[in-house]
C-alpha positions in Angstrom: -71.2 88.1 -131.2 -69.3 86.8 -128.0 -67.1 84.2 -128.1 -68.9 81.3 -125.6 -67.0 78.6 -123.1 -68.3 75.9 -122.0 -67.3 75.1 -118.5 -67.8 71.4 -117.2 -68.3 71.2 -113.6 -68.3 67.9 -111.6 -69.9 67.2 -108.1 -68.4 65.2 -105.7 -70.2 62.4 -104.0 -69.3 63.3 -100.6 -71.8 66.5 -101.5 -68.7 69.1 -101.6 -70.9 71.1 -104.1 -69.9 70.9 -108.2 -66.6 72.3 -109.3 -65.8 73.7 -112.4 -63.0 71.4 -113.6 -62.1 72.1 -117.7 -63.5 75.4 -119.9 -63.8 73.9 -123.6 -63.5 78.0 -125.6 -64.1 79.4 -129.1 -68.5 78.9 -129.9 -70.6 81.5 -130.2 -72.7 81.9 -127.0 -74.1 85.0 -125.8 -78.0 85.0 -126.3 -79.3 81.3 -125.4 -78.1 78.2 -123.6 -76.2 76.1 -125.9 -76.1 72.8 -124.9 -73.3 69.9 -125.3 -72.6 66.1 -125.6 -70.1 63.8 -124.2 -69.4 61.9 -127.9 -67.2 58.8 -126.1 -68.4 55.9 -128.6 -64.5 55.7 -130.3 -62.1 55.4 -126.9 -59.5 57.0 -129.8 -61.3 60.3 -130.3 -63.3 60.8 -127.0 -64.8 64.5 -127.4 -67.1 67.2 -126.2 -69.8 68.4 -129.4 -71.4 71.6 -128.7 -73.7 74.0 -130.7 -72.8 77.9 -131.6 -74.7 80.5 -132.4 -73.3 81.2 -135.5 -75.0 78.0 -136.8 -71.4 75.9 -136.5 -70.8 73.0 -134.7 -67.4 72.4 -132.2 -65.9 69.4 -131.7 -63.3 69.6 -129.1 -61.2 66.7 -127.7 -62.4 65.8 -123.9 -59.0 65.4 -122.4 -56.9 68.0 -124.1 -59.8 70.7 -124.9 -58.2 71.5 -127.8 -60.5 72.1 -131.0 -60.7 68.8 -133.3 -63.0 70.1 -136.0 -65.8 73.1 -136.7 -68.5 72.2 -139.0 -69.3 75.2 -140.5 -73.0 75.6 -142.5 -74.4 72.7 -140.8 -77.4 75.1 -139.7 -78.3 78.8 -141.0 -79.4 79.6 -137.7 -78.5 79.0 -133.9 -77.3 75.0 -133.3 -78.9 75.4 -129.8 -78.8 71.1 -129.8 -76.7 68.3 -130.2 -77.1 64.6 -128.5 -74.3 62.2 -129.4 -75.4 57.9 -129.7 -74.2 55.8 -126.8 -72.0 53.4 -128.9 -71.8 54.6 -132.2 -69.5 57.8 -133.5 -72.9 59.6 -134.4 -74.5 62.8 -133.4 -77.3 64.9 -134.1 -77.3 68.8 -134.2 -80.8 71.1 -133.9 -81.3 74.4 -135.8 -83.3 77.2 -134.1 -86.5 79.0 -135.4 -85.6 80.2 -139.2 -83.8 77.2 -139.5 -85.7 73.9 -138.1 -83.3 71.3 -139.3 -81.8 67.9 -137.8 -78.6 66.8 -139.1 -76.9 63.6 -138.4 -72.6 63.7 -138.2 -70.3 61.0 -138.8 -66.7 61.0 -139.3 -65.9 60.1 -142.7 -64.1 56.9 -142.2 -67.2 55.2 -141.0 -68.9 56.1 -144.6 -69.1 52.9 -146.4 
C-alpha cells in the first residue's frame, strides 16, 4: 500500500484561495479519503489524529508534524474516521466494512 500525507491547507480571509501550509506523512492512504481531527483539548500535546488504511491510527504533533504515537490493531480494517472531543483529550476512530467498530482513545495518564 502507498504511504498517504495529509496536507492542511488554510484559506485566507481576504479570499486569496486556500494554501497548502504543513504535510503531516507516514498513513496508509491510497484507496479512500481518510479523514482527520484537530485533537487541541491539552494546550501541552496539541495534535493532528488521522486514520490509515492499514487499520492504525497516527497521532502527530500539530506544530512540529513529527509522529507522537501509532496505535496499531485499533481496527482490522480501514480507520477511514476519527472525531476528537472539544475539551477533553478523547477521540473516537471508525472501522470500515469487515470491521464496523468504534473505539474511544485516551492517553493513559487520564485513566483513573
Amino acid at each position: 500500500p502507498g504511504v498517504g500525507s495529509l496536507n492542511i491547507g488554510l484559506s485566507s480571509s481576504q479570499g486569496r484561495g486556500g494554501q497548502c501550509t504543513k504535510t503531516y506523512e507516514g498513513h496508509v492512504n491510497s484507496k479512500y479519503c481518510i479523514f482527520s481531527a484537530f485533537s487541541v483539548a491539552n494546550p501541552q500535546r496539541q495534535s493532528i489524529v488521522t486514520g490509515s488504511e492499514d487499520g492504525s491510527i497516527h497521532i502527530y504533533d500539530l506544530q512540529t508534524r513529527n509522529v507522537r504515537q501509532i496505535l496499531k490493531n485499533g481496527h482490522s480494517d480501514a480507520c477511514l474516521a476519527v472525531a476528537a472531543h472539544d475539551e477533553k483529550e478523547i477521540f473516537a476512530s471508525g472501522g470500515m466494512s469487515n470491521d464496523r467498530t468504534v473505539r474511544f482513545w485516551m492517553p493513559k495518564d487520564q485513566l483513573s
